[in-house]
MARMI-920222 format. One record per residue (C-alpha): residue in one letter; residue number from 1; y, z negated, x negated. Coordinates in steps of 0.02 Angstrom, whole numbers. Each point is the difference from the previous one (the first is absolute). Layout:
! MARMI-920222
+---+-----+--------+--------+--------+
: r :   k :     py :     pz :     px :
+---+-----+--------+--------+--------+
: a : NUM :      Y :      Z :      X :
...
+---+-----+--------+--------+--------+
END
This chain:
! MARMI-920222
+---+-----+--------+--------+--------+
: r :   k :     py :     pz :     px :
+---+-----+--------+--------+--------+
: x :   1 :   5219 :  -3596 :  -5488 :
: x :   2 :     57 :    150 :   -108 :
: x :   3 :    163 :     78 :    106 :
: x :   4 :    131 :    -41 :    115 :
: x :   5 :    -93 :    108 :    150 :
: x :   6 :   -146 :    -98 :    -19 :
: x :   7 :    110 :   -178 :    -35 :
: x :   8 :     66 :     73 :    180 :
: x :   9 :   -187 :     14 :     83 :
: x :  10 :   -100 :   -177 :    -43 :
: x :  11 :   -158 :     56 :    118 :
: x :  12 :    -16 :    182 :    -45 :
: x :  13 :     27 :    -59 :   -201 :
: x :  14 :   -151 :   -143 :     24 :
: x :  15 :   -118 :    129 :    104 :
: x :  16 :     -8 :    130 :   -163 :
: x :  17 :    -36 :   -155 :   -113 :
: x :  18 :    -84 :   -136 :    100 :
: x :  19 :    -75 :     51 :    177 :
: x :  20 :    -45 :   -206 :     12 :
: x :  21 :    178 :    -70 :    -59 :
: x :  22 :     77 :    139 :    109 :
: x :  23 :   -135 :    -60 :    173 :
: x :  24 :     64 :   -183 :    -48 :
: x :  25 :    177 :     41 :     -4 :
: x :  26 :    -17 :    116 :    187 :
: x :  27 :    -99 :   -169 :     61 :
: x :  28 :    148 :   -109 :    -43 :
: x :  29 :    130 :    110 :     66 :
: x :  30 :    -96 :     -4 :    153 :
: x :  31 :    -54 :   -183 :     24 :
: x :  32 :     15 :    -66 :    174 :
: x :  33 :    146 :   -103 :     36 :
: x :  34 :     37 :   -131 :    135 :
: x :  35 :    145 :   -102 :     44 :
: x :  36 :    -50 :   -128 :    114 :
: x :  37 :     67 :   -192 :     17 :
: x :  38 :    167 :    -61 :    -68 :
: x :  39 :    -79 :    -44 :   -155 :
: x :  40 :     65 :    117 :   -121 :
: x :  41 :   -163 :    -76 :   -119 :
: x :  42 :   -136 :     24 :    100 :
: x :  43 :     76 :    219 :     13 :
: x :  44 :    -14 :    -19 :   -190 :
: x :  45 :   -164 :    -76 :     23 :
: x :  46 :    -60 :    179 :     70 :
: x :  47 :    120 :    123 :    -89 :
: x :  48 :    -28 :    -34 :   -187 :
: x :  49 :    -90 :     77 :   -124 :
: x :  50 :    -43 :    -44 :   -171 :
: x :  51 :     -7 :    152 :   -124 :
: x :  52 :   -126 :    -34 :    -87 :
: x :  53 :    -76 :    160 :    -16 :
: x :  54 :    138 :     68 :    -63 :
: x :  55 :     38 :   -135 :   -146 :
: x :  56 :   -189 :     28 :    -26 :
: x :  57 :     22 :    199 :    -37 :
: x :  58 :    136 :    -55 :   -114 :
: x :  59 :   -114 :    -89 :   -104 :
: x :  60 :    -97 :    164 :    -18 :
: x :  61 :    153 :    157 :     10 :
: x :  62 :    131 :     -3 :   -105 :
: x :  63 :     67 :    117 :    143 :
: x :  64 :     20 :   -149 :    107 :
: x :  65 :    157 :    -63 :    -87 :
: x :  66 :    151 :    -81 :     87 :
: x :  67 :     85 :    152 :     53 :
: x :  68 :   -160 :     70 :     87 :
: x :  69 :    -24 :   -195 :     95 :
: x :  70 :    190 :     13 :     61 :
: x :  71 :    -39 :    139 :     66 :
: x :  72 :   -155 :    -53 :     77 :
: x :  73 :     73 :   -144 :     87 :
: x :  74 :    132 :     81 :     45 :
: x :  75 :    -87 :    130 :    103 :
: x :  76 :    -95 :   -145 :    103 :
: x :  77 :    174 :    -67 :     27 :
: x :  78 :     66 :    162 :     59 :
: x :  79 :   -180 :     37 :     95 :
: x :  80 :     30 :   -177 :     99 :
: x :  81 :    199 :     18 :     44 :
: x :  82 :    -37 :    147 :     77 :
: x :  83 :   -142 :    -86 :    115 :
: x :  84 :     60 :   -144 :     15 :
: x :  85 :    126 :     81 :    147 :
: x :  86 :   -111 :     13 :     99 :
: x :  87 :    -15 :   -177 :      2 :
: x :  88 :     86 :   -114 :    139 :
: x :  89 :    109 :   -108 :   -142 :
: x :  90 :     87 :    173 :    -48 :
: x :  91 :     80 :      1 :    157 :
: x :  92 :     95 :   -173 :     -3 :
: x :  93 :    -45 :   -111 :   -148 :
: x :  94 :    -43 :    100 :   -163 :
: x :  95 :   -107 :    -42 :   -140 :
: x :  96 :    -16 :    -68 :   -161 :
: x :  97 :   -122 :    100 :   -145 :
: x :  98 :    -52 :    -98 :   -144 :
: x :  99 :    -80 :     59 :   -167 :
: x : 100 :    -60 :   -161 :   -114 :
: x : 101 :    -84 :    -71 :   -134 :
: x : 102 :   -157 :    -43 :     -6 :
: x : 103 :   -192 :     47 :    -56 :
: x : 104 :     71 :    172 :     25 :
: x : 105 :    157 :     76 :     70 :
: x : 106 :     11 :    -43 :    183 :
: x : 107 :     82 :     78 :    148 :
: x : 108 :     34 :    -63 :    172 :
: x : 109 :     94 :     15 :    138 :
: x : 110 :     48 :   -123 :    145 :
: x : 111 :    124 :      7 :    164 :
: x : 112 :    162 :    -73 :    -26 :
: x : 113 :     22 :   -190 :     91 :
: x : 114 :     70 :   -170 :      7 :
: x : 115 :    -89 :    -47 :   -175 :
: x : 116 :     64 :    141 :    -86 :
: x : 117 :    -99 :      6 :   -173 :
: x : 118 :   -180 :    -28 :     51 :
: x : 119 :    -66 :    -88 :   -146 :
: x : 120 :     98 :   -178 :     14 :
: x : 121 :   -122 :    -90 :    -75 :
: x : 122 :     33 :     94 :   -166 :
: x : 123 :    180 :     22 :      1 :
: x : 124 :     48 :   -139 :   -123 :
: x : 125 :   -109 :    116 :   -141 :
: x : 126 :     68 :    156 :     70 :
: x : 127 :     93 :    134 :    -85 :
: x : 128 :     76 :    151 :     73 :
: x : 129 :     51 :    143 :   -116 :
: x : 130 :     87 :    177 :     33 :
: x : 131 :   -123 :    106 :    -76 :
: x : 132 :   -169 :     40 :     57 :
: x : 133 :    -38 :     35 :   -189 :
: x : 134 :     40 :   -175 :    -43 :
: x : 135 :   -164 :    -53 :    107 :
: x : 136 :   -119 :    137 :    -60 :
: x : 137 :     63 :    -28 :   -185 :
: x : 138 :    -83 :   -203 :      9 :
: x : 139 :   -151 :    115 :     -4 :
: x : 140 :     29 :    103 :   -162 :
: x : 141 :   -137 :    -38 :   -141 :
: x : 142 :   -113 :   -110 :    120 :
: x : 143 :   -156 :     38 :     65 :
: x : 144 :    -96 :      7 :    152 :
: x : 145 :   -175 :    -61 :    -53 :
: x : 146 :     89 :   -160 :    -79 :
: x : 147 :     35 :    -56 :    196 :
: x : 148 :   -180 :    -23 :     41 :
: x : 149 :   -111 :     20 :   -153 :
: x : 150 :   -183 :     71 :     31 :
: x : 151 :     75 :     65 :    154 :
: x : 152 :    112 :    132 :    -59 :
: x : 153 :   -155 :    140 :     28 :
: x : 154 :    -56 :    -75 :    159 :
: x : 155 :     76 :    149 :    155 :
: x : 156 :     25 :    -41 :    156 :
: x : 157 :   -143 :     71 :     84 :
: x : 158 :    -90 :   -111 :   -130 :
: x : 159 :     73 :   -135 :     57 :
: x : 160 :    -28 :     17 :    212 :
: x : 161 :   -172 :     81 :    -44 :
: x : 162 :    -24 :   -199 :    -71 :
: x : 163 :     79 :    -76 :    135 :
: x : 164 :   -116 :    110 :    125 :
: x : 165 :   -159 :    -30 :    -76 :
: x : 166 :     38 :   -203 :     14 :
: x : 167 :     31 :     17 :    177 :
: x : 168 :    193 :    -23 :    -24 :
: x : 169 :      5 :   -159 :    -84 :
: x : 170 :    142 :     15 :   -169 :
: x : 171 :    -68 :   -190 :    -50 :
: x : 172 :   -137 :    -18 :   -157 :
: x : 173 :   -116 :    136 :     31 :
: x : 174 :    112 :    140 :      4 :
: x : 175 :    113 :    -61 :   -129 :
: x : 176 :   -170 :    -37 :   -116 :
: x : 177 :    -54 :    172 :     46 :
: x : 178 :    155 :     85 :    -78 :
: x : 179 :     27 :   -140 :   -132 :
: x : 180 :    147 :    -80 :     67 :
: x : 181 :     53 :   -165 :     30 :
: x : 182 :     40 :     -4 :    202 :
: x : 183 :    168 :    -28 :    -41 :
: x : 184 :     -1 :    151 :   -110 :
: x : 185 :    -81 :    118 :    147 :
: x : 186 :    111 :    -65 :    132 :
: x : 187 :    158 :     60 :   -121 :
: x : 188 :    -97 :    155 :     -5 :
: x : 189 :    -23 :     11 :    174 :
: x : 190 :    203 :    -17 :     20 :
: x : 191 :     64 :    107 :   -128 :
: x : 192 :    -98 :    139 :     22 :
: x : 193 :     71 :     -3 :    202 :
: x : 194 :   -192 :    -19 :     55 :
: x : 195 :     35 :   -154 :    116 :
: x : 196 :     -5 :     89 :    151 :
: x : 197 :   -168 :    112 :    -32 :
: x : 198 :    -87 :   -143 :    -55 :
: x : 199 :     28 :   -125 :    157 :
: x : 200 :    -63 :    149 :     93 :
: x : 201 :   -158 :    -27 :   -105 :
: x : 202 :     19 :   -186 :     42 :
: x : 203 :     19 :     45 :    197 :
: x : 204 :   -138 :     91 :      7 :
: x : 205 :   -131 :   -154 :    -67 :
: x : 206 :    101 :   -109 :    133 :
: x : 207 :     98 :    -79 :   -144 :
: x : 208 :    168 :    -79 :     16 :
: x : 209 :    153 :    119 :    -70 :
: x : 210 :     31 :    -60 :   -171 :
: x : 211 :    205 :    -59 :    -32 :
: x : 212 :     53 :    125 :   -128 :
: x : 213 :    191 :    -28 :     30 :
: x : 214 :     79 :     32 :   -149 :
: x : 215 :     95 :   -140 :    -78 :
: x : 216 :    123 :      5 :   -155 :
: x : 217 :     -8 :    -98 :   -146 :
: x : 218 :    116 :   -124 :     29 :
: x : 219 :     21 :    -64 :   -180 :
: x : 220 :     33 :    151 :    -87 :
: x : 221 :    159 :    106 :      5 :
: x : 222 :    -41 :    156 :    107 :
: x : 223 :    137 :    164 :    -14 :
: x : 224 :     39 :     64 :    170 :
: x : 225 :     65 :    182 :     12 :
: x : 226 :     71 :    -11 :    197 :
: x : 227 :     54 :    134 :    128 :
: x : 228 :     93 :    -55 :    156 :
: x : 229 :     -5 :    148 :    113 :
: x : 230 :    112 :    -26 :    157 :
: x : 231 :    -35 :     23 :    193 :
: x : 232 :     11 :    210 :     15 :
: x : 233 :      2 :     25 :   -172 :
: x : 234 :     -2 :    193 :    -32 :
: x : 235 :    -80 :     21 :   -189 :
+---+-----+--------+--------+--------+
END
């Protein structure tokens, strides 16, 4: 980004350089949210994304450095406090936002309860920092395609257009048919937040819903830029 108007604007900077990156980022900021249970990991379960395409642009722009993906984030964070009351936990328990590391940047956002930070299972590797910076600078000098290999040019249309034509199954064929390993294609399936459009596919050929719950690695250290956001909160 070339001036502090634009720095100011994140969506109307990405629309006169990228109309995809700049759909992507309008997609994010309006993800559907839910809030249900007392489990504050099954609301992360729904309300995270993985930014993959945008650590994939950055591979390709030099204009996608780390002050344009602050901003970036940031405006998904902004876009989601603001709709978030409307929401019944912003009346008398609050919430908790979350940007972490893993395959790419990743942003989530759960109800405030009894467990307090939803990912338990990983807080012995956890570590929380001040700075969103500090988690989009573990990114600096890597590279998207090194995540997944062969499948760094495969889109997402690619990949449910796959997943279609095999009736909805994600096992052998489909994975064989893009050149994956099925591991590799359900990681694919994950991080680019197509869980949800393909167990429609899978509904529609009477197939169970698949489990794509996503789980953290629990034996690596993971940063954790948090947000506690009380009951009422006003900004």
């Amino acid at each position: 980004m070339t001036s502090s108007e634009e720095m100011m604007d994140v969506l109307r900077y990405t629309k006169t350089v990228s109309r995809d990156l700049a759909d992507y980022l309008e997609q994010c900021a309006r993800a559907p949210l839910a809030f249900e249970g007392n489990d504050p990991l099954h609301h992360s379960s729904h309300n995270h994304i993985h930014l993959w395409l945008l650590e994939c642009f950055a591979e390709r722009n030099e204009w996608v450095n780390l002050a344009y993906k602050r901003e970036f984030v940031e405006y998904i964070l902004k876009t989601w406090k603001n709709r978030i009351k409307g929401f019944l936990p912003y009346q008398s328990q609050g919430y908790r936002m979350y940007v972490y590391t893993d395959w790419a940047p990743t942003i989530s956002v759960v109800a405030e309860t009894a467990m307090g930070f939803p990912y338990r299972y990983s807080l012995e590797h956890a570590v929380f920092v001040d700075d969103l910076s500090d988690i989009l600078k573990k990114y600096e000098g890597c590279n998207w395609s090194d995540n997944f290999g062969g499948a760094s040019g495969i889109s997402p249309k690619t990949v449910l257009k796959s997943v279609l034509s095999n009736a909805g199954s994600i096992g052998k064929a489909t994975a064989n048919m893009l050149g994956l390993k099925v591991g590799a294609l359900r990681r694919l399936i994950i991080n680019m937040g197509l869980a949800e459009q393909v167990n429609e596919i899978r509904k529609k050929h009477k197939r169970r819903p698949a489990d794509f719950r996503y789980e953290l690695d629990h034996n690596h250290t993971t940063l954790f830029y948090e947000l506690l956001l009380p009951p009422k909160f006003r900004d």
